[in-house]
mmCIF file as gemmi writes it, N, C-alpha and C atoms, coordinates in Angstrom:
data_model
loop_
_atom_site.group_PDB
_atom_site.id
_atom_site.type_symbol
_atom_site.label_atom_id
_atom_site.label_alt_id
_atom_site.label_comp_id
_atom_site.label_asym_id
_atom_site.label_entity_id
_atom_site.label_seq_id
_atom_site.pdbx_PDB_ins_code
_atom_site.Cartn_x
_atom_site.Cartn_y
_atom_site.Cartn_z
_atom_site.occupancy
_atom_site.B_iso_or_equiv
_atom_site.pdbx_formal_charge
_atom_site.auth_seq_id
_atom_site.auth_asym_id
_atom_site.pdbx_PDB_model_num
ATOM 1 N N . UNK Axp A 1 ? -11.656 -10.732 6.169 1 0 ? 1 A 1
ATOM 2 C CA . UNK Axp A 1 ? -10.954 -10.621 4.894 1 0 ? 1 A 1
ATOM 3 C C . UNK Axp A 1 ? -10.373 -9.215 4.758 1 0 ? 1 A 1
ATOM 4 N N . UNK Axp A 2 ? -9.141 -9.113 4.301 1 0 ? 2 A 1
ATOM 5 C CA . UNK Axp A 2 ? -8.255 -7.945 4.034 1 0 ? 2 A 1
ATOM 6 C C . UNK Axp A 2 ? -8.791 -7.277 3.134 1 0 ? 2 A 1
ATOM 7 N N . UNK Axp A 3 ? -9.375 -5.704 2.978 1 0 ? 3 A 1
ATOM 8 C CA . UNK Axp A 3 ? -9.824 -5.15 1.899 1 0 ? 3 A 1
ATOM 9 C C . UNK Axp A 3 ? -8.537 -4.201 1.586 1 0 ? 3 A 1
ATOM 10 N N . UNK Axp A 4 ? -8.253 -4.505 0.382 1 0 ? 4 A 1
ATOM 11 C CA . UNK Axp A 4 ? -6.886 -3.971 -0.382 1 0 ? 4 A 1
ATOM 12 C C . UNK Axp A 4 ? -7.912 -2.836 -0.927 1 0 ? 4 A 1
ATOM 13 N N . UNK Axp A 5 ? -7.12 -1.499 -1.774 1 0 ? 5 A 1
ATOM 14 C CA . UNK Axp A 5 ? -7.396 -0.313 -2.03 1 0 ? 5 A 1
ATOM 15 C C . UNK Axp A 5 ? -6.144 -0.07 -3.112 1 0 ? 5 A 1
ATOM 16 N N . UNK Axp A 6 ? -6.311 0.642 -4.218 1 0 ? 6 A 1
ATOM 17 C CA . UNK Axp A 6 ? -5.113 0.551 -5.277 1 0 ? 6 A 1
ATOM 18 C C . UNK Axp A 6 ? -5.401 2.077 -4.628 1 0 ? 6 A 1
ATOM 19 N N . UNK Axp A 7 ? -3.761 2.584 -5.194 1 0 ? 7 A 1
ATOM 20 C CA . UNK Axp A 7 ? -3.567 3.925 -4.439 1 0 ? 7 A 1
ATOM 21 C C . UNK Axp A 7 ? -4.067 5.05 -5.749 1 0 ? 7 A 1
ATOM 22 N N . UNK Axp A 8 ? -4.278 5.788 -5.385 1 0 ? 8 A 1
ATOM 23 C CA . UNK Axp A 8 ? -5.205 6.831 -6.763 1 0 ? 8 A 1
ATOM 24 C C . UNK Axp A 8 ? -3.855 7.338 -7.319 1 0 ? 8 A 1
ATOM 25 N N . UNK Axp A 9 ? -2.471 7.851 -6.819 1 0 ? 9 A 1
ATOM 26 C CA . UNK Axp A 9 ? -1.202 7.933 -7.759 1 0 ? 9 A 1
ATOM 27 C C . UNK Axp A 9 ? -0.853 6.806 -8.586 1 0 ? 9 A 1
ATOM 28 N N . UNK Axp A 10 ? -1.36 5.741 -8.351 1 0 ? 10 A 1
ATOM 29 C CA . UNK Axp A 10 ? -1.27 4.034 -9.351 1 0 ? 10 A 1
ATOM 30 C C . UNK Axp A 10 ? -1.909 4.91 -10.72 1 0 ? 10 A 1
ATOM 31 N N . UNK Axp A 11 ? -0.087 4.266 -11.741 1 0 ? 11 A 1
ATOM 32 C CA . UNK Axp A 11 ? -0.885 4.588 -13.126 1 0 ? 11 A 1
ATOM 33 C C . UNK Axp A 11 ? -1.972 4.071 -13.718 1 0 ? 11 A 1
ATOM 34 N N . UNK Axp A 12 ? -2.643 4.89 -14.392 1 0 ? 12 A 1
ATOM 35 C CA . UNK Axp A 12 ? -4.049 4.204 -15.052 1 0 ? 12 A 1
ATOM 36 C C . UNK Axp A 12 ? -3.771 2.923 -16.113 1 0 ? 12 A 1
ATOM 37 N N . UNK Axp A 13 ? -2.828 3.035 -16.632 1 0 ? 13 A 1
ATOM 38 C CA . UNK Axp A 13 ? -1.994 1.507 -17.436 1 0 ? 13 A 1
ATOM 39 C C . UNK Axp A 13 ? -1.718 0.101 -17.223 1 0 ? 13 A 1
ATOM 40 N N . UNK Axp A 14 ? -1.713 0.303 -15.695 1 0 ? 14 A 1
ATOM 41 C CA . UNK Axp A 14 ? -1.352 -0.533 -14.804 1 0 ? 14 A 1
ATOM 42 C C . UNK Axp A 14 ? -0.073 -0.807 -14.393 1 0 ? 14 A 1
ATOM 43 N N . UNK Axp A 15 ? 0.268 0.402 -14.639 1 0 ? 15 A 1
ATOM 44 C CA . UNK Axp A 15 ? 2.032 0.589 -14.369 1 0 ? 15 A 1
ATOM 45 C C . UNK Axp A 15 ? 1.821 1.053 -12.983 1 0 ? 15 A 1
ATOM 46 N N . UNK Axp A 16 ? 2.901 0.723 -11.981 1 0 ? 16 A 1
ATOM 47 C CA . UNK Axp A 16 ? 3.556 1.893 -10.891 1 0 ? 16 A 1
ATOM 48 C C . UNK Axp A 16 ? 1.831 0.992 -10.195 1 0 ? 16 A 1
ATOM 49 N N . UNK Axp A 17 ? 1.922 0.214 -10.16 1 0 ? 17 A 1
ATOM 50 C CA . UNK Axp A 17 ? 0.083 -0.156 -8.68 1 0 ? 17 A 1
ATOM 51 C C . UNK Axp A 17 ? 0.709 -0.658 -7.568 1 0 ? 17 A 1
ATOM 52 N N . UNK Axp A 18 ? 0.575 0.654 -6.887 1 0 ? 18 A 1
ATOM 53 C CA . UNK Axp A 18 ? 0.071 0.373 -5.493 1 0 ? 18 A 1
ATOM 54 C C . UNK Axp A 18 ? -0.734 -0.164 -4.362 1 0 ? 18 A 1
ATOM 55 N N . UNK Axp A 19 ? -1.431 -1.045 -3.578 1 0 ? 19 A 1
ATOM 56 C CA . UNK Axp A 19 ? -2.294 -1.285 -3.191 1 0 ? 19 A 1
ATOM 57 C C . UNK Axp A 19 ? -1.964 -0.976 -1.414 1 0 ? 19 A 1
ATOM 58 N N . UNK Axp A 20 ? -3.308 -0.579 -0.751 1 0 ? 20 A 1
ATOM 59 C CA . UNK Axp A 20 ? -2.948 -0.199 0.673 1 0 ? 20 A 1
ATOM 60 C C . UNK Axp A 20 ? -3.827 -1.015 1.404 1 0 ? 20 A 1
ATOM 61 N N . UNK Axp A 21 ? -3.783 -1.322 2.3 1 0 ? 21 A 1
ATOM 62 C CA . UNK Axp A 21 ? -4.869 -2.205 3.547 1 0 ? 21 A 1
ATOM 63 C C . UNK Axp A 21 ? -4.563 -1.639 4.974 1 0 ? 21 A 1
ATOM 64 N N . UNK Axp A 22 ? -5.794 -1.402 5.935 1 0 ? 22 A 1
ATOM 65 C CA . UNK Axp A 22 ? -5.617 -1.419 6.789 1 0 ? 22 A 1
ATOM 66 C C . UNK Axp A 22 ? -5.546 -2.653 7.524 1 0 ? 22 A 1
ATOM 67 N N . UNK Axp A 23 ? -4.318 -3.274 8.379 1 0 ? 23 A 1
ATOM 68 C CA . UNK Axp A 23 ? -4.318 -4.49 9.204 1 0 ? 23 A 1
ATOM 69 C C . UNK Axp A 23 ? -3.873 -3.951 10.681 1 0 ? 23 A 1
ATOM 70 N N . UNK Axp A 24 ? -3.974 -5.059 11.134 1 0 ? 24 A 1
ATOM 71 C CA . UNK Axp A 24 ? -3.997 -4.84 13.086 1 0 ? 24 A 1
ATOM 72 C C . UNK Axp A 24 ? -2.464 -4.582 12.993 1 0 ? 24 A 1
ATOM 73 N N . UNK Axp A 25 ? -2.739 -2.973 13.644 1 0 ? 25 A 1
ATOM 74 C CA . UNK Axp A 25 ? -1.194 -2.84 13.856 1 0 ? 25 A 1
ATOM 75 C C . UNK Axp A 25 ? -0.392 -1.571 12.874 1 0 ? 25 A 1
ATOM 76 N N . UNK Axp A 26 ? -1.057 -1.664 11.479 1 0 ? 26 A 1
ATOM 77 C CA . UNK Axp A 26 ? -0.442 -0.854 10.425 1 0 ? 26 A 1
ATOM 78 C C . UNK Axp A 26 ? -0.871 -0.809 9.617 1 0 ? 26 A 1
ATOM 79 N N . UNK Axp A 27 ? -0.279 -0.41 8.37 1 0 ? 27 A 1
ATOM 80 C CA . UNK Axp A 27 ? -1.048 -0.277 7.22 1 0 ? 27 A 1
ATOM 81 C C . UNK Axp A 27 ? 0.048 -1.116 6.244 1 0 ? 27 A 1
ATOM 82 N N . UNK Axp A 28 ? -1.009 -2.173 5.296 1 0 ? 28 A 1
ATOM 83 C CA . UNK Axp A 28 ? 0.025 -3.112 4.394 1 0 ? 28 A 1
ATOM 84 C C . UNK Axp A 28 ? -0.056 -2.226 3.181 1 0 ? 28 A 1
ATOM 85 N N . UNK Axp A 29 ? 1.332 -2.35 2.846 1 0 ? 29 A 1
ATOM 86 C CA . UNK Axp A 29 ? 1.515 -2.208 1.181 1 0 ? 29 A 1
ATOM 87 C C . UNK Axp A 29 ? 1.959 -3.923 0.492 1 0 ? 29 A 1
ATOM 88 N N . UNK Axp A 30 ? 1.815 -3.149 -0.957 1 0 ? 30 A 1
ATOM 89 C CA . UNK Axp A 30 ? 1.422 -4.741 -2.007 1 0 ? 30 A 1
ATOM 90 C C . UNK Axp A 30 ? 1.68 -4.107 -2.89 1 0 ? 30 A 1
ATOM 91 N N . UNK Axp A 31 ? 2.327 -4.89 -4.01 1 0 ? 31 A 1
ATOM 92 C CA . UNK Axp A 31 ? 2.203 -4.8 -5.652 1 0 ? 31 A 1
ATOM 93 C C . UNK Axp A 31 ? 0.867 -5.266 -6.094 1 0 ? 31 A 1
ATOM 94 N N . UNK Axp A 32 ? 0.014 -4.66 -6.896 1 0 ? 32 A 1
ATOM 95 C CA . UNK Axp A 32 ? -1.199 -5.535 -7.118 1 0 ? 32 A 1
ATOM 96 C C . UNK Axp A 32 ? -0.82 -6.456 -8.333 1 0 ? 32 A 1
ATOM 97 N N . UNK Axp A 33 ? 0.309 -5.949 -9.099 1 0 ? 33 A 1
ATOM 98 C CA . UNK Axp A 33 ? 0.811 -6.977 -10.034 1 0 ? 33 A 1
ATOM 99 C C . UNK Axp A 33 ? 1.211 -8.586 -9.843 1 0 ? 33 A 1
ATOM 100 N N . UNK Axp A 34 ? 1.56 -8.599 -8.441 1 0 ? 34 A 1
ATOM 101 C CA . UNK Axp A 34 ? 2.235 -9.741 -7.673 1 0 ? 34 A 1
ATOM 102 C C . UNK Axp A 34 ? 1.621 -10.076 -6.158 1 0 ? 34 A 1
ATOM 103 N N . UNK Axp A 35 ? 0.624 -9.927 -6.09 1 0 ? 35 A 1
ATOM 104 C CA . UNK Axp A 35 ? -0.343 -9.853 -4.715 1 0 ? 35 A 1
ATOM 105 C C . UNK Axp A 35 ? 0.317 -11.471 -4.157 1 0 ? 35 A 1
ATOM 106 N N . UNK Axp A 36 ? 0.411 -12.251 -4.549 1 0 ? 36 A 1
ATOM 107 C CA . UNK Axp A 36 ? 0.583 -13.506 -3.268 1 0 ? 36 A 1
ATOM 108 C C . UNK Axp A 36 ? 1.918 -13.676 -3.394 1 0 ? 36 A 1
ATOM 109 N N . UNK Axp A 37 ? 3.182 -12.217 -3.756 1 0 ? 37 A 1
ATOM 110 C CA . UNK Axp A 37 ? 4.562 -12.589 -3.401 1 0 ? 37 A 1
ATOM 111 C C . UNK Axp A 37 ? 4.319 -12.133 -1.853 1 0 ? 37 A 1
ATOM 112 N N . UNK Axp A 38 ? 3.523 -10.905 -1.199 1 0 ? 38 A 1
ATOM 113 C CA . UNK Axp A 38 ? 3.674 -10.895 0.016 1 0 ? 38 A 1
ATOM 114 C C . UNK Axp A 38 ? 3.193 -9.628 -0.04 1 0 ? 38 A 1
ATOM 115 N N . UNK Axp A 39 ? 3.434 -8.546 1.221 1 0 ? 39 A 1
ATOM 116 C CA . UNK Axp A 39 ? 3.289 -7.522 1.488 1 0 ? 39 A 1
ATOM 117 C C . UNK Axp A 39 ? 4.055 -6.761 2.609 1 0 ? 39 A 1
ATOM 118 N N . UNK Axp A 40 ? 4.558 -5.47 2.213 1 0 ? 40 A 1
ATOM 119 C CA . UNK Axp A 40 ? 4.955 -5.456 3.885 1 0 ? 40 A 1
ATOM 120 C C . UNK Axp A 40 ? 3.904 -4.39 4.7 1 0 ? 40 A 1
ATOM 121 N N . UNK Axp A 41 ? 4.571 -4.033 5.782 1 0 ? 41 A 1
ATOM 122 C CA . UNK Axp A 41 ? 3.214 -3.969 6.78 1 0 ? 41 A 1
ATOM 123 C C . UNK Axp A 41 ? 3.952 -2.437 7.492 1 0 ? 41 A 1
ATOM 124 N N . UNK Axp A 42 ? 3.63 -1.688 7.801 1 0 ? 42 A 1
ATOM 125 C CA . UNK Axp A 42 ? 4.505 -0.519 8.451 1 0 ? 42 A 1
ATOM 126 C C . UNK Axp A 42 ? 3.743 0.148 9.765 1 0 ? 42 A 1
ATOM 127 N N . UNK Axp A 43 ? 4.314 0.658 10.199 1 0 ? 43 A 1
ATOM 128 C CA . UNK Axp A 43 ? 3.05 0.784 11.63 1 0 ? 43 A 1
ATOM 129 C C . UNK Axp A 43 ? 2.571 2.611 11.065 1 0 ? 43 A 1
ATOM 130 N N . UNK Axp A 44 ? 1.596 2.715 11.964 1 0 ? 44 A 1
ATOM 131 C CA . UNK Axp A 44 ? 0.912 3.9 11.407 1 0 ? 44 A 1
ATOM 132 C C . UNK Axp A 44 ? 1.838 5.225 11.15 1 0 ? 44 A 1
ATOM 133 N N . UNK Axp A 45 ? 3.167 5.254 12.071 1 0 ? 45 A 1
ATOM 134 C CA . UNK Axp A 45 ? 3.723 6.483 12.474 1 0 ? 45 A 1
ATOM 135 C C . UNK Axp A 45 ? 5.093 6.473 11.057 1 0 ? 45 A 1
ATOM 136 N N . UNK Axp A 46 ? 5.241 4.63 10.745 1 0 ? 46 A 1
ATOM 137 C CA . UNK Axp A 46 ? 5.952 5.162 9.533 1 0 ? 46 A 1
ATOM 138 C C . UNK Axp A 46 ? 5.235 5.298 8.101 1 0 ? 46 A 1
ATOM 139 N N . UNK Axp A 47 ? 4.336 4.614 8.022 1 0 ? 47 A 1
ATOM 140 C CA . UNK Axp A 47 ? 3.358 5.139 7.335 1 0 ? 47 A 1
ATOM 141 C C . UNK Axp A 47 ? 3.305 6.435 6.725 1 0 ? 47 A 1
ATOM 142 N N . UNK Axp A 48 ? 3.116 6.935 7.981 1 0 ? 48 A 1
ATOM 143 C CA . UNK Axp A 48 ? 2.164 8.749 7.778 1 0 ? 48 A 1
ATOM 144 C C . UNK Axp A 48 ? 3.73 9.797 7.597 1 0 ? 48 A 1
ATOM 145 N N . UNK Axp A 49 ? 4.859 9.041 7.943 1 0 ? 49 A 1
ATOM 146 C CA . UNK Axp A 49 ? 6.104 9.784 7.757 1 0 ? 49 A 1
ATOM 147 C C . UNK Axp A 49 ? 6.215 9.763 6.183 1 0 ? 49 A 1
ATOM 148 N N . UNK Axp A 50 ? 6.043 8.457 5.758 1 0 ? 50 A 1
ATOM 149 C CA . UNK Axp A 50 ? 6.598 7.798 4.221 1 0 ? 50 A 1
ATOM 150 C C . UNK Axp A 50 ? 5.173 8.952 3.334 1 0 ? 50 A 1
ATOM 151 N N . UNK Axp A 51 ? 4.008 9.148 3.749 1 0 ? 51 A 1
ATOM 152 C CA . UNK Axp A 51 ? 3.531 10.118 2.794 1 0 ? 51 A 1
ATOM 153 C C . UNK Axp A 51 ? 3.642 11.598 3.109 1 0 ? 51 A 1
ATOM 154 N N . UNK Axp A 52 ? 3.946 12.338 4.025 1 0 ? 52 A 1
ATOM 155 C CA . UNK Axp A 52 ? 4.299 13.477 4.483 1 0 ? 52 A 1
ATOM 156 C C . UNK Axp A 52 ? 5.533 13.617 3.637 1 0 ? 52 A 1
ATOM 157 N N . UNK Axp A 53 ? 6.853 12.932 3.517 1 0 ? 53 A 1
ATOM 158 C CA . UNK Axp A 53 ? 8.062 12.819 2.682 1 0 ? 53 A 1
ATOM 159 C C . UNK Axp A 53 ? 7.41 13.081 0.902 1 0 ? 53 A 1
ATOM 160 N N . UNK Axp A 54 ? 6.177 12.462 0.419 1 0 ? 54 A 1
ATOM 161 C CA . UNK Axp A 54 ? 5.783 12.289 -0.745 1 0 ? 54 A 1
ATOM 162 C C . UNK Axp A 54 ? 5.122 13.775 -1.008 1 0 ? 54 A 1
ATOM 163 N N . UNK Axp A 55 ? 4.408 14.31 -0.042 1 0 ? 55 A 1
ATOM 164 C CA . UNK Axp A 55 ? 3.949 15.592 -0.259 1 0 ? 55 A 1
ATOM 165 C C . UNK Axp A 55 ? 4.683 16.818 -1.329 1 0 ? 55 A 1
């Protein structure tokens, strides 16, 4: 089973939620507002680019 993680920048309101998972291969992102529209999936190297950019 996929253990999802809401991201700690997710507003406390429940605005702006993020959720992260590690899966084979990458790391999934998710709306936790809308969890069974889907997720996408990014491999580790764009990942770690997409939060280095957020820094």
């Amino acid at each position: 089973m996929t253990r999802w993680r809401k991201s700690s920048r997710s507003g406390s309101q429940g605005d702006a939620c993020v959720e992260l998972a590690a899966l084979p291969g990458g790391v999934g992102l998710r709306d936790s507002k809308a969890p069974d529209v889907g997720h996408l999936t990014l491999s580790p190297a764009c990942f770690r680019k997409l939060v280095e950019q957020w820094k």
